[in-house]
Steps between C-alpha positions, in 0.01 A plus 500: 500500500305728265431843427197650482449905400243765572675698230791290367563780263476818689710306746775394218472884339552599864830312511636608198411894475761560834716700381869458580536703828188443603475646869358171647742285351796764533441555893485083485833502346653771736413321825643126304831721410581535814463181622723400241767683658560159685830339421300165532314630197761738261767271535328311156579826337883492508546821345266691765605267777875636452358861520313381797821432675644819363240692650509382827884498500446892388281560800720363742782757366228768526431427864856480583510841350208643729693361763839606442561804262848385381377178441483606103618778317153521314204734643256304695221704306715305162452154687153538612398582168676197311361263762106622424601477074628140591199424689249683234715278238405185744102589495500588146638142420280320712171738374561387073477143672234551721268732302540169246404264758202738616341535165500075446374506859177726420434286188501213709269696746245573236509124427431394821258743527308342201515147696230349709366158585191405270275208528510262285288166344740172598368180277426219745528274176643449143161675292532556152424903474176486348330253813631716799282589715464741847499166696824393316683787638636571836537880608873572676720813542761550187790422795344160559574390104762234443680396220333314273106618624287571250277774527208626295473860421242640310403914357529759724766277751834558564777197468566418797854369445739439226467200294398352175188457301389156490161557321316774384538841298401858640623871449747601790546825626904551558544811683573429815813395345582658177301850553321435187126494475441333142378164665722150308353160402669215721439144426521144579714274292787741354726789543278720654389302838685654724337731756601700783337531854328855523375500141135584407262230327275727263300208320415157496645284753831303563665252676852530627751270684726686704852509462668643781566476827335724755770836507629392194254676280630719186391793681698385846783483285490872323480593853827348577654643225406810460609515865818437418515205732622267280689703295894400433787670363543423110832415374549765348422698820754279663751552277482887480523472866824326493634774257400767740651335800820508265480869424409563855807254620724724261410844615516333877875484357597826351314701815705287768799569314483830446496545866897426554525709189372813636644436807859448328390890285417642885840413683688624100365839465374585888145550398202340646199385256246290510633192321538386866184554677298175493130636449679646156621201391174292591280810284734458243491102516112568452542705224722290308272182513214413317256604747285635244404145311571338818237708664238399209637152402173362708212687374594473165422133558238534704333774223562255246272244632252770597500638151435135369211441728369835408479349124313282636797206473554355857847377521609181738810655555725808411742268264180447290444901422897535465598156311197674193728794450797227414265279250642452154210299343121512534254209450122679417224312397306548169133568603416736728823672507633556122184431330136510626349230687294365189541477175242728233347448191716726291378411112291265272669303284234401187555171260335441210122670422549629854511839552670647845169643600328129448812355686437724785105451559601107471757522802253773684177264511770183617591760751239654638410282784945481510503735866920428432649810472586399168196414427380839530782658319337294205168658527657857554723454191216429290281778612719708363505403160342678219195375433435313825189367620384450861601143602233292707476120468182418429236300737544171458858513437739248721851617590807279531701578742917505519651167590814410523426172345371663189665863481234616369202710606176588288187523437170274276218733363178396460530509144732183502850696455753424740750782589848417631813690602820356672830396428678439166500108503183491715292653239633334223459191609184528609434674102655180297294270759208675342617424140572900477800622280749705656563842262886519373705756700415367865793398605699770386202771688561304748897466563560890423272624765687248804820602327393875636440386847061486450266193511301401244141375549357337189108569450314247308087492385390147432769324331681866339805649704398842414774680649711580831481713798830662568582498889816745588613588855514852525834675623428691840529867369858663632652120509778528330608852652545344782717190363708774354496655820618203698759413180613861603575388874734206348195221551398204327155483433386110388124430448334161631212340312318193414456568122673346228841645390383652217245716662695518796823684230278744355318636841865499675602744197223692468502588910919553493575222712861341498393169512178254530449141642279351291233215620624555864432270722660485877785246441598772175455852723711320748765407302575822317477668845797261604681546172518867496637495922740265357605769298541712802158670417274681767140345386138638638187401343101488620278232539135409709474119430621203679674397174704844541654377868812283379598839283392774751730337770775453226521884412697748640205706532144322512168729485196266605142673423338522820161367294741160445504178677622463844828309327620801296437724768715310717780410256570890399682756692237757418111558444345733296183600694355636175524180316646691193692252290720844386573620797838330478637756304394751861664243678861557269464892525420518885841192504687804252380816747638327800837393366518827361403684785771306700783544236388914438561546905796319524682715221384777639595421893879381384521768269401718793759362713761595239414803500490604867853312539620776258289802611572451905854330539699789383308781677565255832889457477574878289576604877783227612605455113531794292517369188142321484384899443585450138223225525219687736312632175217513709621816688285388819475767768729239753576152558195421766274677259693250202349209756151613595397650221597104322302384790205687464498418139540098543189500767321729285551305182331186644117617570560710121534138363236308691212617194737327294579210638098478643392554096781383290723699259251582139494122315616542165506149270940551405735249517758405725784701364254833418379466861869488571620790353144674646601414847857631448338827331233572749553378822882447450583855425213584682643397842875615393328880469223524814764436773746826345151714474331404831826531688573810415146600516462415845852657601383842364209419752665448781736767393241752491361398841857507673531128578758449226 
């Protein structure tokens, strides 16, 4: 029910340094392979299961051929040696899956590794957080917590189970579950509540109500799924498997009929070939099917969810990681993922006898009991002026603090002056209530710094508005790169805020969005989610509160912050561990690499196909039918070399691709048609030329040794 680590991250940089063959995992994946051999188990894989059936149907000939010399005109030394290619072609297969399904299953061993029952402090009571005492607490294993306990954790503890803050602020140390040390503020109250079991209380003290059942922790679920346990096909998965059933169905065709063909070329021209002998026509069958992307169809979605967690993204299912390579529109929020969490003190506006520098020591003494991050961009503005003195209220002097009553903050000298800064109509209504006279220009100060997406704070001494503090949000450096890179990929990118639509225009153009929702609220994010899938739109967007659960369920593709409430984590259909509200744009790419992974392999394993149905057939039927020589370009040294040397090749080709279905084809931000035309460049002609060179390649081998 909760994790606990002696080294979460050793354990996690353990995990993620295997390399791809790794020989524990690899000898893993051997021993699974062969298990897999089991018609019980391959017949899922249509594709394989046919050559399955092939093979064995081969064998049988091959035996008959020990037995009984004239049983085929082929050499048993031929047979023998197509029956271990079909077999090797069988283990390669069933390795790509299984060397996928081994590396989720060591993840999900270093996991469980990091878990362990902890005590922890059960409430006996409702106690405010402050009046708990030792005697208020009862001490039980972690596995004994039930939904809805609450359980006090303070510094130095672990959490003993997943839940929710319900009082209380501390710095939590994350690694047992992201890998990162920088320890993260979680809260009571807001969007950062959420905690998970495992997790490391560094300060101050907390109190959590559990949220989950026992085995139903977040960690028991990454188990799960990086197990692969609970992992289903995708549509898309499905529906490339019906195509390959076709093209597997169609070559089933052409090699039964091609049977009574060569038998009607035999009994014409009086020579024997081998368009008759079974184990031929099954290696040929083999050959002509998409065994190649058949043989790799699984890990690539296997990898694909493993590459996601890897990110640090955990995805509820392998639709989730595929469905983000399909979206068409992106919902981001403003703060924290475009612009920086808080807004800074970017200028000093002065009005009247004011001078900037003046204007700026006003709003630095207001602010210098202000610990809002804002606050402190005041004071660090001003010390930067020319001319600036060091600011220090004076003793004696009584600071007003923010309400939201007043919007104002300040602070009264002992000299009688009163200092104030706040908002526009805050401040000037508190200046005419003191008979003070508001200087001309204002208004117009005022309205051209919201028109360029800042807020103004107005800064008033006594009864004067001296001048105004100009607050900006401040662009995340490389921002709109990435936009353009996503705009690149074909997306939408659409930025969600609470500001007014005039601030809200002018940050959306400055960052290169495509569109903005201004003064969001839930019912509004929800709406233009449904409006755009009305409009047969793919929609993913992030959220961590409870307000973001309606839209995070809605979208195609919802990332909940793993820092959020218990309500977003539910509703989405992925976590980001890391709590990064730009991670969604990782989530689109990883989407991208596994739909173009998928689409790269499958070019190249039909294009393959094509090929060996010209390279092979001729060199099989030049005996019985003459006239194919004019076609047998390939010059192979004889027909049986024609079909093991194309056998060789197709088992061969399979563990060659395994790196790339394991890693993903090089991510490149094109569009649809550009990745297109890249797919029919690269791997297109690529697999129409490596079945005509590896052929004849391994016919000169064989050749050369005398088994030609």
């Amino acid at each position: 029910m909760t994790a606990s680590l002696d080294d979460p991250k050793a354990a996690r940089r353990a995990s993620r340094a295997r390399g791809l063959f790794d020989p524990t995992l690899t000898r893993a994946a051997a021993v699974r392979s062969l298990v897999m051999l089991r018609p019980d188990v391959l017949w899922k894989n249509p594709v394989m299961f046919v050559v399955e059936v092939g093979t064995v149907l081969s064998i049988a000939y091959t035996v008959a051929k020990a037995l009984d010399p004239s049983a085929s005109l082929a050499s048993l030394g031929y047979l023998v040696a197509l029956d271990v290619w079909l077999v090797a072609t069988l283990l390669f297969a069933n390795f790509a899956e299984a060397l996928a399904e081994a590396r989720g299953k060591a993840q999900a061993d270093a996991l469980r590794k990091t878990r362990a029952a902890t005590p922890a402090f059960r409430l006996r009571g409702a106690r405010a957080l402050d009046s708990v005492m030792p005697a208020d607490t009862e001490q039980v294993n972690s596995t004994e917590l039930r939904e809805g306990d609450v359980v006090l954790v303070v510094a130095g503890e672990l959490i003993p189970a997943d839940g929710e803050i319900v009082e209380g602020v501390a710095s939590v140390d994350e690694s047992a579950i992201t890998g990162e040390s920088a320890p993260v503020v979680r809260e009571a109250g807001g969007d950062r509540s959420g905690v998970t079991g495992g997790t490391r209380v560094l300060s101050d003290r907390l109190l959590v109500r559990v949220t989950v059942k026992p085995g139903e922790s977040f960690l028991d679920k990454m188990i799960a799924l990086v197990e692969g346990a609970k992992r289903q096909r995708t549509p898309n998965e499905i529906a490339l498997g019906i195509v390959l059933s076709a093209f597997t169905l169609v070559f089933l065709l052409v090699t039964v009929t091609l049977w009574p063909l060569a038998k009607h070329a035999e009994d014409y021209t009086g020579t024997a070939g081998l368009g008759t002998d079974v184990p031929t026509l099954v290696a040929l069958l083999v050959c002509l099917i998409p065994t190649t992307i058949g043989a790799l169809l699984a890990a690539i979605g296997i990898a694909g969810m493993d590459r996601a967690l890897r990110a640090n993204i955990v995805a509820k299912s392998g639709k989730a990681v595929e469905v983000a390579g399909d979206i068409d529109t992106l919902l981001l929020d403003k703060t924290g993922t475009i612009t920086f969490g808080n807004r800074r003190a970017a200028r000093f506006v002065p009005f009247g006898e004011f001078s900037a520098t003046e204007v700026g020591r006003l709003a630095a003494l207001a602010s210098t009991a202000d610990d809002t991050p804002e606050g402190k961009s005041i004071v660090e503005l001003y010390r930067k002026q020319p001319g600036a003195a060091r600011v220090d209220a004076p003793t004696g002097a009584a600071f007003v603090p923010f309400s939201a009553h007043t919007r104002m903050s300040g602070v009264d000298l002992p000299t009688g002056e009163r200092i104030r800064k706040g908002a526009t109509d805050a401040v000037l209504k508190y200046a005419r209530a003191a008979n003070g006279v508001i200087p001309t220009g204002v208004e117009e100060h005022v309205r051209a710094a919201a028109e360029r997406g800042a807020t103004p704070l107005l800064v008033c001494a006594g009864n004067r508005v001296a001048g105004m503090v100009v607050l900006e949000d401040v662009l995340k450096p490389g921002i709109r790169e990435r936009f353009e890179r996503l705009r690149a990929m074909g997306l939408r990118t659409v930025m969600v805020t609470g500001d007014n639509p005039l601030t809200a225009k002018f940050i959306a153009e400055a960052a290169g969005v495509d569109d903005f929702i201004a003064e969001a609220t839930p019912e509004a994010k929800l709406a233009y989610i449904r409006a755009e899938q009305a409009a047969g739109k793919l929609v993913a967007m992030m959220g961590d509160g409870t307000n973001d659960a309606p839209a995070l369920a809605q979208a195609d593709v919802g990332v909940a912050m793993n820092s959020g409430t218990q309500a977003a984590k539910e509703a989405g259909n992925m976590v980001d561990l890391d709590s990064d509200p730009t991670k969604l744009i990782e989530v689109v790419e990883v989407g991208k690499q596994l739909l173009m992974t998928r689409g790269a392999l499958t070019t190249f394993s039909i294009a393959n196909d094509v090929a060996k149905y010209f390279a092979i057939v001729p060199a099989l039927f030049a005996g019985t039918l003459p006239h194919l020589k004019a076609l047998d370009f390939m010059h192979l040294a004889s027909p049986t070399s024609a079909i093991l040397s194309a056998v060789i090749f197709n088992a061969l080709v399979i563990p060659l691709l395994i790196p790339i279905a394991l890693k993903g084809v090089t991510y490149r931000p094109v569009g649809a048609d550009a990745l297109l035309r890249r797919n029919l460049f690269v791997w297109g002609l690529g697999g129409l030329i490596a079945p005509f060179v590896g052929i004849k390649l391994i016919d000169l081998a064989l050749a050369a040794l005398g088994l030609a």
